[in-house]
mmCIF file of the N, C-alpha and C atoms, coordinates in Angstrom:
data_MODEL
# 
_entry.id   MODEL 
# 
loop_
_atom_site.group_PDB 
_atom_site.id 
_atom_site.type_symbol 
_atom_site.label_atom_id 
_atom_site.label_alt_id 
_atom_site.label_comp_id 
_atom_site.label_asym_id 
_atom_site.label_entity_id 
_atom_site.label_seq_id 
_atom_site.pdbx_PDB_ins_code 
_atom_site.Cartn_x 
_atom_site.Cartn_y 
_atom_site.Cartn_z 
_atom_site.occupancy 
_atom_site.B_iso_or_equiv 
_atom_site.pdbx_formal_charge 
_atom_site.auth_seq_id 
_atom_site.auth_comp_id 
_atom_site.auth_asym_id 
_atom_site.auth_atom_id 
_atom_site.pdbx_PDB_model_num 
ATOM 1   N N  . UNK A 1 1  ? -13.978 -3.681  7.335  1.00 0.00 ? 1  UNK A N  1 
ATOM 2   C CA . UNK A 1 1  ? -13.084 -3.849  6.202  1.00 0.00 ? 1  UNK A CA 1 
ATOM 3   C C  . UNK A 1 1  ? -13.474 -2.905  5.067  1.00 0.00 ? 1  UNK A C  1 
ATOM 4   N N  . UNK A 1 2  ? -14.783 -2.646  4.575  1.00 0.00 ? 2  UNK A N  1 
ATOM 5   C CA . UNK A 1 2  ? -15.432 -1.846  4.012  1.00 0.00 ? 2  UNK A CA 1 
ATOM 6   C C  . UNK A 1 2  ? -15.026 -0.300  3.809  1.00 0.00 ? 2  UNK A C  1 
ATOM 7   N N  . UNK A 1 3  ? -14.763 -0.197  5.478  1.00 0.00 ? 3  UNK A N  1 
ATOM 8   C CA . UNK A 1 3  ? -14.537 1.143   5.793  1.00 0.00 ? 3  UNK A CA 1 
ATOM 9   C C  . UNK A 1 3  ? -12.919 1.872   5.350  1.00 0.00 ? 3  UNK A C  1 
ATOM 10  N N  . UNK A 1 4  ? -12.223 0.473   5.857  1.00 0.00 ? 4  UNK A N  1 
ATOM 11  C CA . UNK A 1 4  ? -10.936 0.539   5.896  1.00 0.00 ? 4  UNK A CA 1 
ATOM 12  C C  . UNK A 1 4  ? -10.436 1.123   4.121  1.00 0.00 ? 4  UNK A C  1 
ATOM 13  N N  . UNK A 1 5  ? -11.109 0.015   3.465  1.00 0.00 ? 5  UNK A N  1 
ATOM 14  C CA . UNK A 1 5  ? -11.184 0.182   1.851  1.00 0.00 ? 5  UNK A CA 1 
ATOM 15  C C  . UNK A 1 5  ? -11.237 1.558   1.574  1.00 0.00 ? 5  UNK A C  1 
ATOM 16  N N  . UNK A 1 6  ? -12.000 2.498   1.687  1.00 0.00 ? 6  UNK A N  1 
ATOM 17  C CA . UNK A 1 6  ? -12.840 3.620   1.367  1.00 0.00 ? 6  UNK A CA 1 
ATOM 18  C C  . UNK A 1 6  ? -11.692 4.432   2.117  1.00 0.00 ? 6  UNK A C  1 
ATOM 19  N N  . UNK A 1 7  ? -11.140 4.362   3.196  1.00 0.00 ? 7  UNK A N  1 
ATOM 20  C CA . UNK A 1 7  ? -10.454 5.330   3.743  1.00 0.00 ? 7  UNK A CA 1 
ATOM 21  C C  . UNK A 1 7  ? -8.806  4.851   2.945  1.00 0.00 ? 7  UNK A C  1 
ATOM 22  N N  . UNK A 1 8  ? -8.660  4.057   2.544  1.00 0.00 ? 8  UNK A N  1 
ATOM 23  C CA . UNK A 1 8  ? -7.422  3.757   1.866  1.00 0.00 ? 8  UNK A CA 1 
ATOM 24  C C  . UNK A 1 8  ? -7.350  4.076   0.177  1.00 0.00 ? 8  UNK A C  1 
ATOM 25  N N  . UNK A 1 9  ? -8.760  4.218   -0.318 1.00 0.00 ? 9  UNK A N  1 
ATOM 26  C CA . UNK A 1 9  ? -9.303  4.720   -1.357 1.00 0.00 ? 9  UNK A CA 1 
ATOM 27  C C  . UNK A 1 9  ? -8.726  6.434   -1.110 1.00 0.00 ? 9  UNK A C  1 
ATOM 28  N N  . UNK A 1 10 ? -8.722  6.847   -0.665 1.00 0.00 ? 10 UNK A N  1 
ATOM 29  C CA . UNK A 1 10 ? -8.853  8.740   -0.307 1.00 0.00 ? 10 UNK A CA 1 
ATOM 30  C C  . UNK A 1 10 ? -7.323  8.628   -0.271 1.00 0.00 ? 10 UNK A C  1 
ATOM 31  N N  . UNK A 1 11 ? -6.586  8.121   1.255  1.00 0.00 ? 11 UNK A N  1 
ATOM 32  C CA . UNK A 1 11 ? -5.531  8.689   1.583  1.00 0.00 ? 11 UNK A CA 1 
ATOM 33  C C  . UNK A 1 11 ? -4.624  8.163   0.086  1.00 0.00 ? 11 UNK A C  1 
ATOM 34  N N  . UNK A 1 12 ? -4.481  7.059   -0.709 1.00 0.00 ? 12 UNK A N  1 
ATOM 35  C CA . UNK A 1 12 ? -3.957  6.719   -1.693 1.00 0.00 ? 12 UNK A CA 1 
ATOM 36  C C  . UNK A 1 12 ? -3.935  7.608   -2.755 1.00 0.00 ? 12 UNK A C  1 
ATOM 37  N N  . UNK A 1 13 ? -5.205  8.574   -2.838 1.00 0.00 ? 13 UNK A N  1 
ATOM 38  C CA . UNK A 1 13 ? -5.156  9.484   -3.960 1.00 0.00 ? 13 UNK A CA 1 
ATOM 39  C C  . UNK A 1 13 ? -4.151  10.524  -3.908 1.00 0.00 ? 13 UNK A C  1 
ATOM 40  N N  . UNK A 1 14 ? -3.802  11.018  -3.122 1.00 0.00 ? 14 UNK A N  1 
ATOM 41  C CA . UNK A 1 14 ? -3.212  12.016  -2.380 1.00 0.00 ? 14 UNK A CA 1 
ATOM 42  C C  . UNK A 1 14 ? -1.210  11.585  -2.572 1.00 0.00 ? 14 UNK A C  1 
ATOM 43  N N  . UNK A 1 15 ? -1.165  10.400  -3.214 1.00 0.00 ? 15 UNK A N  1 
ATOM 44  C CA . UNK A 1 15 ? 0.107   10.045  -3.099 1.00 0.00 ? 15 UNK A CA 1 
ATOM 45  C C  . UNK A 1 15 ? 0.573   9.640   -4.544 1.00 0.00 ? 15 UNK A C  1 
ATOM 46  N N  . UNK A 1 16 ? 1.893   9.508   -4.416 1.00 0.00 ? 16 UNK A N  1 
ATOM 47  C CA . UNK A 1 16 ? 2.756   9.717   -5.669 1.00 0.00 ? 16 UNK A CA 1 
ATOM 48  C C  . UNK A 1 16 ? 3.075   8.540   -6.230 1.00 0.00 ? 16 UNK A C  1 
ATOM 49  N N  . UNK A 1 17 ? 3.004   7.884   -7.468 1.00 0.00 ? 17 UNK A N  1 
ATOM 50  C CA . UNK A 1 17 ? 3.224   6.619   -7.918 1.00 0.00 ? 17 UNK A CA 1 
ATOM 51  C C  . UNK A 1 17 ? 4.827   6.332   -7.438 1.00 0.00 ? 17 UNK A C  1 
ATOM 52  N N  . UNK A 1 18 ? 4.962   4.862   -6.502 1.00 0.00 ? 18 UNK A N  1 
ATOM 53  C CA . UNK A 1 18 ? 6.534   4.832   -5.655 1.00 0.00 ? 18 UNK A CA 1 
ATOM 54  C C  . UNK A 1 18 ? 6.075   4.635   -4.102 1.00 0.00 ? 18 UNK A C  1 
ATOM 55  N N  . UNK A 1 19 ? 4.982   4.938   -4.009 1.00 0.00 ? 19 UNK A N  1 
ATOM 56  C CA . UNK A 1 19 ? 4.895   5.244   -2.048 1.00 0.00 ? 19 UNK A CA 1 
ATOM 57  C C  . UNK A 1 19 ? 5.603   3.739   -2.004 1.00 0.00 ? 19 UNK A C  1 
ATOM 58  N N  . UNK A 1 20 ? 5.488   3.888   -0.442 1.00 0.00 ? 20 UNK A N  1 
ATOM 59  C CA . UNK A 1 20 ? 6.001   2.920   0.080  1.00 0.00 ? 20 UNK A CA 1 
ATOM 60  C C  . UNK A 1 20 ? 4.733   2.606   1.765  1.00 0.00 ? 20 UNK A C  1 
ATOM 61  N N  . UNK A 1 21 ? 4.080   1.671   1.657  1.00 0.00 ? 21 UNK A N  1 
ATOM 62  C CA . UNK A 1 21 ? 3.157   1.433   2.764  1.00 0.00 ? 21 UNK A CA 1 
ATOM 63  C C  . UNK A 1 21 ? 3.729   0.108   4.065  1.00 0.00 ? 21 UNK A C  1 
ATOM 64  N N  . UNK A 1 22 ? 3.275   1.030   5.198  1.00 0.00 ? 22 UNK A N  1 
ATOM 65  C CA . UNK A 1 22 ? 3.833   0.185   5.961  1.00 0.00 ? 22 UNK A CA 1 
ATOM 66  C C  . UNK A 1 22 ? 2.355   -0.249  7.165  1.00 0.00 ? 22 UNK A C  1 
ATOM 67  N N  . UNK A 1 23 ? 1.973   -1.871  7.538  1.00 0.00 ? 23 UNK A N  1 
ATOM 68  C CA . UNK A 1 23 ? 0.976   -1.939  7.749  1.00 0.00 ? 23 UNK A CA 1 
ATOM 69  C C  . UNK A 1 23 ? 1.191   -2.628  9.065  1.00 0.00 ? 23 UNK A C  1 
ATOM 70  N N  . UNK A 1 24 ? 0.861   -2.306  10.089 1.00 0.00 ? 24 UNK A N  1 
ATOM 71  C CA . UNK A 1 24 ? 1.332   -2.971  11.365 1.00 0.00 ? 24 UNK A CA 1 
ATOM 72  C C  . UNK A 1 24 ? -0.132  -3.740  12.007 1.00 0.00 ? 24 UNK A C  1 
ATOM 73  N N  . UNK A 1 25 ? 0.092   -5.334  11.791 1.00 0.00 ? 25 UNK A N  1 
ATOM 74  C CA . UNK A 1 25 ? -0.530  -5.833  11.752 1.00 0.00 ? 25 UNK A CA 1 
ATOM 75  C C  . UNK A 1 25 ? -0.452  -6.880  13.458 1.00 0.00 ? 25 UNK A C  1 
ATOM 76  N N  . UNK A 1 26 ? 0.101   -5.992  14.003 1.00 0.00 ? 26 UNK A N  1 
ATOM 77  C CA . UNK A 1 26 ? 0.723   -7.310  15.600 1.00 0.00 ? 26 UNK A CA 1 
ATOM 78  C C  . UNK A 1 26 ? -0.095  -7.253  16.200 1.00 0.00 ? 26 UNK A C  1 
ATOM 79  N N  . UNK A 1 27 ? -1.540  -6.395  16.121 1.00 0.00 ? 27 UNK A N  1 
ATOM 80  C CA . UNK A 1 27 ? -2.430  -6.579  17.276 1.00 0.00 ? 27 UNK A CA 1 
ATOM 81  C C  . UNK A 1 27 ? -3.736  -7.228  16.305 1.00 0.00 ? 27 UNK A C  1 
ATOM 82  N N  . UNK A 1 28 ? -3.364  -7.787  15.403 1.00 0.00 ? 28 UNK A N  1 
ATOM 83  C CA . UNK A 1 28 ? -4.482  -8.419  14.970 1.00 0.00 ? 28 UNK A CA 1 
ATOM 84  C C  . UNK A 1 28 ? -4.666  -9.614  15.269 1.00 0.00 ? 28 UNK A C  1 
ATOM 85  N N  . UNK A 1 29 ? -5.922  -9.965  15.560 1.00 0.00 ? 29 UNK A N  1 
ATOM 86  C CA . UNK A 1 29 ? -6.269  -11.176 16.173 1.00 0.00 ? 29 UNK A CA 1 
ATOM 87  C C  . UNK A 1 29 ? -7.171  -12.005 15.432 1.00 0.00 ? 29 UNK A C  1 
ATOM 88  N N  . UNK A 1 30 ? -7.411  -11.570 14.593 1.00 0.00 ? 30 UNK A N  1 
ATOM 89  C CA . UNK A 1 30 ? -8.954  -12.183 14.249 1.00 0.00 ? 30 UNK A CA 1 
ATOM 90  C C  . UNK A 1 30 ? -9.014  -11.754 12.460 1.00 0.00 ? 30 UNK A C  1 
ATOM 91  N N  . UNK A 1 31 ? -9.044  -13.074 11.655 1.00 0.00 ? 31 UNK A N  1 
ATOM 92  C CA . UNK A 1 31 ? -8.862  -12.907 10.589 1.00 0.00 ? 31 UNK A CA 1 
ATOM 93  C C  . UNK A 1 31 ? -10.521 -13.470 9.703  1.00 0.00 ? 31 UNK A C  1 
ATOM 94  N N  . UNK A 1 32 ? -11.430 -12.878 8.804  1.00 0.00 ? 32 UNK A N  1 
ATOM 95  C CA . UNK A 1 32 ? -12.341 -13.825 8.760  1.00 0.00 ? 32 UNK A CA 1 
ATOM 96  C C  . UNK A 1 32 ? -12.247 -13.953 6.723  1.00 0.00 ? 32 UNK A C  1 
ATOM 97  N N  . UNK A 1 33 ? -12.630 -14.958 6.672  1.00 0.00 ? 33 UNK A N  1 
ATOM 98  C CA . UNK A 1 33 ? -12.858 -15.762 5.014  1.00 0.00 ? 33 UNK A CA 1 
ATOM 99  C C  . UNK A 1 33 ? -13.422 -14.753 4.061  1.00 0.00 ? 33 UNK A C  1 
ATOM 100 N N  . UNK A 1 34 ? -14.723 -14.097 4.950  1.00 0.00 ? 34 UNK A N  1 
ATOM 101 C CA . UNK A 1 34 ? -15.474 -13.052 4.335  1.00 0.00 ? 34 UNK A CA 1 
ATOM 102 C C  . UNK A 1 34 ? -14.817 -11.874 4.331  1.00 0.00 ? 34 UNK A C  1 
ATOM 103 N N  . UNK A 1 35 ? -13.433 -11.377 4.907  1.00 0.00 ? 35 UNK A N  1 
ATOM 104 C CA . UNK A 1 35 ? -12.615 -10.248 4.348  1.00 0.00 ? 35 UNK A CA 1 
ATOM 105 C C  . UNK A 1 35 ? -11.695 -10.179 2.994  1.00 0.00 ? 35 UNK A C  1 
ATOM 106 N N  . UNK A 1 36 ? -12.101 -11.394 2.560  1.00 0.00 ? 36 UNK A N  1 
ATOM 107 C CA . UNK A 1 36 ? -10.977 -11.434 1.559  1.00 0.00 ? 36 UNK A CA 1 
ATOM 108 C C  . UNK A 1 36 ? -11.347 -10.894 0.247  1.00 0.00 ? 36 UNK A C  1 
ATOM 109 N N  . UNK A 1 37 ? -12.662 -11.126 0.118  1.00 0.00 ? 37 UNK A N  1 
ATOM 110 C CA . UNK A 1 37 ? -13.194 -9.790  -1.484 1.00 0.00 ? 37 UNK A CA 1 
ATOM 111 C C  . UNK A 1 37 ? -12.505 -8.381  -1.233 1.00 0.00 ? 37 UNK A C  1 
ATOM 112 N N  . UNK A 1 38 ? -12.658 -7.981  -0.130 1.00 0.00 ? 38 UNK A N  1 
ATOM 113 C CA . UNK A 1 38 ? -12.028 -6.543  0.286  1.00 0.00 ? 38 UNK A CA 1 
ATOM 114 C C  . UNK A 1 38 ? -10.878 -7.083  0.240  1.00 0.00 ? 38 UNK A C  1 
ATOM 115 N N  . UNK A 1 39 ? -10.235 -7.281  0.845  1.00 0.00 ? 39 UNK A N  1 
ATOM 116 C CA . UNK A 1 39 ? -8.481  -7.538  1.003  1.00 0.00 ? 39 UNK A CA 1 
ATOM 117 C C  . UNK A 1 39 ? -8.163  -7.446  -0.490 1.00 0.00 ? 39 UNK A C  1 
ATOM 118 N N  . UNK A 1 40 ? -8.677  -8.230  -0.986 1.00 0.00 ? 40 UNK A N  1 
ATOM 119 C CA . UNK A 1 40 ? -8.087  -8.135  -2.762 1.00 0.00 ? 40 UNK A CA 1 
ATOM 120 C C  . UNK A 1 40 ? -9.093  -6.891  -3.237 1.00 0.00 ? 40 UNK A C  1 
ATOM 121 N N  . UNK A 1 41 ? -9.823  -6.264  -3.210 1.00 0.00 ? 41 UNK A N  1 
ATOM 122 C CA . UNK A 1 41 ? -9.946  -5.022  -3.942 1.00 0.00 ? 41 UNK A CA 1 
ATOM 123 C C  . UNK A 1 41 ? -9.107  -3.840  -2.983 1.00 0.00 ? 41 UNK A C  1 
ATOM 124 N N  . UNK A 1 42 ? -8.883  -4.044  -1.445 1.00 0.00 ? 42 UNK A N  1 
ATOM 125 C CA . UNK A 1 42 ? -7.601  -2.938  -1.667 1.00 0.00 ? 42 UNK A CA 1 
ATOM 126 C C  . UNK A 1 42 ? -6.320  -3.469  -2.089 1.00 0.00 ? 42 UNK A C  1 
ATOM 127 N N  . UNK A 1 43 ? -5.930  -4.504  -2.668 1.00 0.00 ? 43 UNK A N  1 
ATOM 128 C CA . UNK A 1 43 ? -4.820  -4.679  -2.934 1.00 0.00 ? 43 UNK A CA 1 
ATOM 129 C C  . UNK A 1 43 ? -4.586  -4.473  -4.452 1.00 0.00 ? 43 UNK A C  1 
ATOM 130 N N  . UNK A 1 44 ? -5.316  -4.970  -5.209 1.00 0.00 ? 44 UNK A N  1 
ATOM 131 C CA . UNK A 1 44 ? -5.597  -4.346  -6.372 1.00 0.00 ? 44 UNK A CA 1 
ATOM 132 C C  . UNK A 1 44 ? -5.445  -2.689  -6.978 1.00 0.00 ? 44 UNK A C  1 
ATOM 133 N N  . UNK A 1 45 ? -6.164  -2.142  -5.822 1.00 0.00 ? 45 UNK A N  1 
ATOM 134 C CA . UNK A 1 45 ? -6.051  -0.693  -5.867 1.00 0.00 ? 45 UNK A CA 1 
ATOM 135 C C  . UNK A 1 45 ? -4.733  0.002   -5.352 1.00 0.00 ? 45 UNK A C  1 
ATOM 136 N N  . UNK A 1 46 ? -4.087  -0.732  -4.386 1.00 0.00 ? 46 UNK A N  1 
ATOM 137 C CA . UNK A 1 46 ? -3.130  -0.233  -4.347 1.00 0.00 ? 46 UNK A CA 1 
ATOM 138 C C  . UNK A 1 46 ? -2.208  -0.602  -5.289 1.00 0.00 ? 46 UNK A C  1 
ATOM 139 N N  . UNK A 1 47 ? -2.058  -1.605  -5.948 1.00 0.00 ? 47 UNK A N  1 
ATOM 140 C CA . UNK A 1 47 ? -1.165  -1.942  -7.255 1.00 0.00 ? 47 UNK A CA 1 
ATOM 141 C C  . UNK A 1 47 ? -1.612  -1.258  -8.192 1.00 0.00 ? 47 UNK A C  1 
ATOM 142 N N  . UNK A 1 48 ? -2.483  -0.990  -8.639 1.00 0.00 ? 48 UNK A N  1 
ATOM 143 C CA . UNK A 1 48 ? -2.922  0.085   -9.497 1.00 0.00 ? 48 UNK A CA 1 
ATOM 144 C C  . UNK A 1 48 ? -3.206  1.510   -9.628 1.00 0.00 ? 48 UNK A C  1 
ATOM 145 N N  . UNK A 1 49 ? -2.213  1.423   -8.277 1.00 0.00 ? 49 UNK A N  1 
ATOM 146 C CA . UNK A 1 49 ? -1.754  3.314   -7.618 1.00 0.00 ? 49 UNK A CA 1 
ATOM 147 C C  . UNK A 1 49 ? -0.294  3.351   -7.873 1.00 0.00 ? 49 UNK A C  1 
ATOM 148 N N  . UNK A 1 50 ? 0.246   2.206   -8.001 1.00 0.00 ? 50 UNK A N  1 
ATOM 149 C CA . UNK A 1 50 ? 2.168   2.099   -8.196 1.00 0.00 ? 50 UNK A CA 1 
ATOM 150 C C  . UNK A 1 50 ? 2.450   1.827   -6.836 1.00 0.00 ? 50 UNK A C  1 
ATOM 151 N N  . UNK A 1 51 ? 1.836   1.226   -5.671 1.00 0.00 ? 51 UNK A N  1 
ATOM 152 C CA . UNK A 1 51 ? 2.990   1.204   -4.688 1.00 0.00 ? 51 UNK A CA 1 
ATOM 153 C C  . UNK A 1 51 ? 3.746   0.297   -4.997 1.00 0.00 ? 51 UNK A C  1 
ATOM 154 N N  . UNK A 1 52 ? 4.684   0.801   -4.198 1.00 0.00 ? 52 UNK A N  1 
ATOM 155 C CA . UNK A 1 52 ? 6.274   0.082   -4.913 1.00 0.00 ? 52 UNK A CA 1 
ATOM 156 C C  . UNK A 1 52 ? 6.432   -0.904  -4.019 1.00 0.00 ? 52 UNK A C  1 
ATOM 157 N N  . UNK A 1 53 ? 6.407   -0.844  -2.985 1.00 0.00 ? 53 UNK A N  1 
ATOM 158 C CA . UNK A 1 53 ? 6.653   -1.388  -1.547 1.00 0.00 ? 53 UNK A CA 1 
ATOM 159 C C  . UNK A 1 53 ? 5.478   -2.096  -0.422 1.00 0.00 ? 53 UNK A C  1 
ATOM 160 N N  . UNK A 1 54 ? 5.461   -2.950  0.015  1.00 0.00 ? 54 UNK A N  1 
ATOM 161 C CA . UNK A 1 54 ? 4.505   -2.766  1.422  1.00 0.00 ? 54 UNK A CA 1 
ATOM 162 C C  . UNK A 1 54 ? 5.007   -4.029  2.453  1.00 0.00 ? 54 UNK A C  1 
ATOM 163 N N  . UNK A 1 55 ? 5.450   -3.621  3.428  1.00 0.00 ? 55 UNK A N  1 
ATOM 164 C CA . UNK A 1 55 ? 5.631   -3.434  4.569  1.00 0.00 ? 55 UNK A CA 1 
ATOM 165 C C  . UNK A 1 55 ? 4.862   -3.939  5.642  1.00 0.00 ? 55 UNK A C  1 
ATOM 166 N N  . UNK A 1 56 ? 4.866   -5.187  5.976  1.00 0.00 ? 56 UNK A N  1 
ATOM 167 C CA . UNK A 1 56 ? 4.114   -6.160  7.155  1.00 0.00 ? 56 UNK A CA 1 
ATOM 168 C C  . UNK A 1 56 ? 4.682   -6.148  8.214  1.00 0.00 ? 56 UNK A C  1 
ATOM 169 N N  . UNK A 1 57 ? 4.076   -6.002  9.629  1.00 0.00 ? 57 UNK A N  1 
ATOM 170 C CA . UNK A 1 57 ? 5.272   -5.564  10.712 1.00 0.00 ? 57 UNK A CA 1 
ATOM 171 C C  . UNK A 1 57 ? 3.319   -6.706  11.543 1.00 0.00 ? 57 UNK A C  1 
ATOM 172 N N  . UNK A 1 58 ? 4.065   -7.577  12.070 1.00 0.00 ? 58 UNK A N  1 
ATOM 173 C CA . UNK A 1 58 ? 3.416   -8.834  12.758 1.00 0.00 ? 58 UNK A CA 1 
ATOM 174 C C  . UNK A 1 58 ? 3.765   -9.254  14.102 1.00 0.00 ? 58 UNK A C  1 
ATOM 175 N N  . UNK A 1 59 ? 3.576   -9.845  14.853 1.00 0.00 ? 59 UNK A N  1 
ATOM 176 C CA . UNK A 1 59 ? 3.727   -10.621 16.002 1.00 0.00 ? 59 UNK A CA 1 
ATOM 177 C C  . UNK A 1 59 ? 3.849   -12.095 15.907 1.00 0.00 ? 59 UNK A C  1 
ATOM 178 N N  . UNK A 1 60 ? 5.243   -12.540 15.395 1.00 0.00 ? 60 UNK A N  1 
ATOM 179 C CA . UNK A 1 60 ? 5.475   -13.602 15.371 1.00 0.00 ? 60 UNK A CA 1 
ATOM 180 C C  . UNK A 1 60 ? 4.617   -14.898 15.892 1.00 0.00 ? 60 UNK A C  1 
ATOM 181 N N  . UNK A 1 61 ? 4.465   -14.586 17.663 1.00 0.00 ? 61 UNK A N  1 
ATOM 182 C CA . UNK A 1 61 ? 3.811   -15.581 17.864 1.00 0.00 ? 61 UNK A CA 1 
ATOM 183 C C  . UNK A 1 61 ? 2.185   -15.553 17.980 1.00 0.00 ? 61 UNK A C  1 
ATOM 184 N N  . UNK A 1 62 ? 1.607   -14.841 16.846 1.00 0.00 ? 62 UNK A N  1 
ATOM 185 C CA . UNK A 1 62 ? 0.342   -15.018 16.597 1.00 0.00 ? 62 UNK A CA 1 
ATOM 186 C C  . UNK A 1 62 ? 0.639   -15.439 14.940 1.00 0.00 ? 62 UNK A C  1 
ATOM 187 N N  . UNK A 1 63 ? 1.668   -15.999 14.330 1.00 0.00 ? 63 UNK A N  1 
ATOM 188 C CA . UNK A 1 63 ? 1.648   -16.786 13.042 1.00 0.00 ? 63 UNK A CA 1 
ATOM 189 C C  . UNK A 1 63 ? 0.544   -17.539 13.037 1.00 0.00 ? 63 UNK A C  1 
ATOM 190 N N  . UNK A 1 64 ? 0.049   -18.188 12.040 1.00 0.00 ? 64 UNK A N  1 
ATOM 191 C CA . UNK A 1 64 ? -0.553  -19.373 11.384 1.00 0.00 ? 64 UNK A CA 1 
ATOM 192 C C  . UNK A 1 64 ? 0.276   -19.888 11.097 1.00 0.00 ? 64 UNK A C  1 
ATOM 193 N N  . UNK A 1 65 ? 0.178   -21.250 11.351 1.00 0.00 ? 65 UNK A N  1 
ATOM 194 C CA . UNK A 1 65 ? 0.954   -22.293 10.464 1.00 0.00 ? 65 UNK A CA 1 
ATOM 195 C C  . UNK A 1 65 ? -0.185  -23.392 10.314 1.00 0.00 ? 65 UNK A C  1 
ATOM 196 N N  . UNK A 1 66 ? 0.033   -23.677 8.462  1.00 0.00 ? 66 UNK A N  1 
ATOM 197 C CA . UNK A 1 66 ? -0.422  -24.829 8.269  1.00 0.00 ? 66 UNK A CA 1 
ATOM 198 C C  . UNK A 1 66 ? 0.185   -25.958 8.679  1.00 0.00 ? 66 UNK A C  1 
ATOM 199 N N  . UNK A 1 67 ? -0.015  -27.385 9.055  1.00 0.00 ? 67 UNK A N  1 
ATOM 200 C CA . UNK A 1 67 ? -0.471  -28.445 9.471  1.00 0.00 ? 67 UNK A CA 1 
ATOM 201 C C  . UNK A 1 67 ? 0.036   -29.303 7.620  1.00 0.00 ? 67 UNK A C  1 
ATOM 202 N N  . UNK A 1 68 ? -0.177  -29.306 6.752  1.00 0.00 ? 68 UNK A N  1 
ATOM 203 C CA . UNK A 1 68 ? -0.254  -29.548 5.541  1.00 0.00 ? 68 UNK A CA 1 
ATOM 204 C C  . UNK A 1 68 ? 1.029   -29.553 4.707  1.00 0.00 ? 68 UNK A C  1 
# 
């Protein structure tokens, strides 16, 4: 996740306040508690680059659903 950060740090510089990000997330399997400091500092950073847009492309039947 670390890594991911740092490489989304670079390619983000390189772009124009407006992008539009698209994140294809259907082969993910495995989500952990301890990614979420990262998850919110690249999300942060990308709101504080102007993306305008972002773009979740998932595999329905690997949803979560709460129970609650």
């Amino acid at each position: 996740m670390d890594n991911l950060y740092t490489d989304i740090r670079f390619c983000v510089a390189d772009l124009r306040p407006g992008f539009k990000l698209i994140t294809d997330l259907s082969d993910c399997t495995l989500l952990s508690l301890r990614g979420l400091p990262t998850f919110n500092k690249r999300a942060n950073h990308l709101i504080s680059n102007k993306v305008a847009k972002v773009i979740r492309i998932i595999d329905i039947r690997k949803k979560v659903v709460s129970n609650s």
